[in-house]
Every structure is written in C-alpha cells, then in structure tokens.
C-alpha positions as CSV (number, residue, x, y, z in Angstrom):
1,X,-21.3,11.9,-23.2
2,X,-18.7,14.1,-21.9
3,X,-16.6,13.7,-18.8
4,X,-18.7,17.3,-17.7
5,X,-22.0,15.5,-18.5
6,X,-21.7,12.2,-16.8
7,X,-20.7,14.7,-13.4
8,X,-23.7,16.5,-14.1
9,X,-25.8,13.2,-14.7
10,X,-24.0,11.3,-11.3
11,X,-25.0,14.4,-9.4
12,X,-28.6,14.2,-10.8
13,X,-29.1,10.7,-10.6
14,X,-28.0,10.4,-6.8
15,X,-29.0,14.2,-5.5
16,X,-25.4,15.3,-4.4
17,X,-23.3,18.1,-5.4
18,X,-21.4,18.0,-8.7
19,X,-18.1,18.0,-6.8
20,X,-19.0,14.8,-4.8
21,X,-19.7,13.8,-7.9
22,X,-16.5,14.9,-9.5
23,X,-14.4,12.9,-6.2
24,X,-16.0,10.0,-6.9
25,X,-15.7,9.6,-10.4
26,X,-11.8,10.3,-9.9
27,X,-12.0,7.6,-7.3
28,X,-13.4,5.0,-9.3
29,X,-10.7,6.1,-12.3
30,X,-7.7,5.9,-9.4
31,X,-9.0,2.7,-8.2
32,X,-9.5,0.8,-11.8
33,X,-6.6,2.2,-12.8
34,X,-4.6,0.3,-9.8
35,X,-6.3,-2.4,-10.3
36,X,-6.0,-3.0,-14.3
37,X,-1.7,-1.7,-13.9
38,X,-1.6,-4.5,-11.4
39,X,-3.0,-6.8,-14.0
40,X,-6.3,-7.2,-12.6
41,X,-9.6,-7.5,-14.2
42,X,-12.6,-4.6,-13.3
43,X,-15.8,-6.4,-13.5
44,X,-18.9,-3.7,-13.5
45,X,-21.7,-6.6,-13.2
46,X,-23.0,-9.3,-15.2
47,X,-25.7,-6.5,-16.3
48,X,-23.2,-4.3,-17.9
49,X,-19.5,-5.7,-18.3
50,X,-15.5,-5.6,-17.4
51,X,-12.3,-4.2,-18.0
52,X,-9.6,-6.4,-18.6
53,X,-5.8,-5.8,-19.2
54,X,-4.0,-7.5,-22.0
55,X,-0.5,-7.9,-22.5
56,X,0.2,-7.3,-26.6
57,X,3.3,-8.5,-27.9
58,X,4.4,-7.8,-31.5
59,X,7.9,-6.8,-33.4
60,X,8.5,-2.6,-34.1
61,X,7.9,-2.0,-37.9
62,X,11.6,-1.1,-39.3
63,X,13.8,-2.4,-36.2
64,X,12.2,-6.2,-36.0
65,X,12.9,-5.3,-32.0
66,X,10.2,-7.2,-29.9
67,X,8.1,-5.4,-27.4
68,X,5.3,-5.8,-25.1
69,X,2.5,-2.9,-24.3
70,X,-0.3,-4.0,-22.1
71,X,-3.9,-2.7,-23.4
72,X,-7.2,-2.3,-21.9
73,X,-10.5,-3.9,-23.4
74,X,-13.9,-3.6,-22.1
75,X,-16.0,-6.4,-22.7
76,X,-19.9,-5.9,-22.7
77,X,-22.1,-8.1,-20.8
78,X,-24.7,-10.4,-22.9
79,X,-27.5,-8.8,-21.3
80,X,-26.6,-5.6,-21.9
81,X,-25.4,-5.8,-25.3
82,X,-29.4,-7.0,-25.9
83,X,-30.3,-4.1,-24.3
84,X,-28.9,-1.9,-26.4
85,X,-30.2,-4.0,-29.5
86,X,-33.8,-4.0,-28.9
C-alpha cells in the first residue's frame, strides 16, 4: 500500500476529505517521530503492535572507529501476527 492509498483508504474508512486525511497521517508521523528521537516506545495496541527505538552500536568496517546509530523496529502483536496466519 502506497502512502496515496492508505490517504485514500483513511478518508474512506472514516468519511472525511482526503486532505483531513493527509493532516492526520502527517500528524501521527510528527508525533511518533518525537516520540521514538526522544527514545520512546509507540505502542499501537495489544491488537496490532509498537515501535520501539534501538540504540545499535558496532565498529566501521576499515577504520575499527566505534559508533552508535539508533534504529527503529516494529514489533507485531501476538494476536495479530495470528491474524495474518489463519
């Protein structure tokens, strides 16, 4: 699904225009993105999952300098990982 599609399908699904839908997808994109840089978990439900940020730490190939780069991993919620296996 495209970032045009899930507008289209937001607007659909709760009868508003597609750029209400637009503003609120960029909403929930600025405020999970705060959230996650502050180092703060975004939990969706137990019915569908989280985002969590993850510091990775490691060594650069060639220079053997350290560094750190923080990631972001969505883990998928038990019941919803059986939905999608049915």
């Amino acid at each position: 699904m495209t970032k045009k599609e899930l507008i289209t399908a937001l607007a659909e699904a709760n009868n508003i225009s597609k750029k209400s839908a637009e503003m609120l997808l960029a909403s929930f994109k600025s405020i999970a993105s705060t959230a996650l840089t502050s180092g703060h978990s975004v939990e969706l439900g137990s019915d569908f999952g989280s985002f969590k940020p993850v510091i990775r730490q490691g060594k650069a190939p060639g220079t053997g300098k350290p560094y750190k780069s923080t990631l972001v991993k969505f883990s998928v919620s038990a019941p919803f990982k059986r939905s999608l296996n049915k």
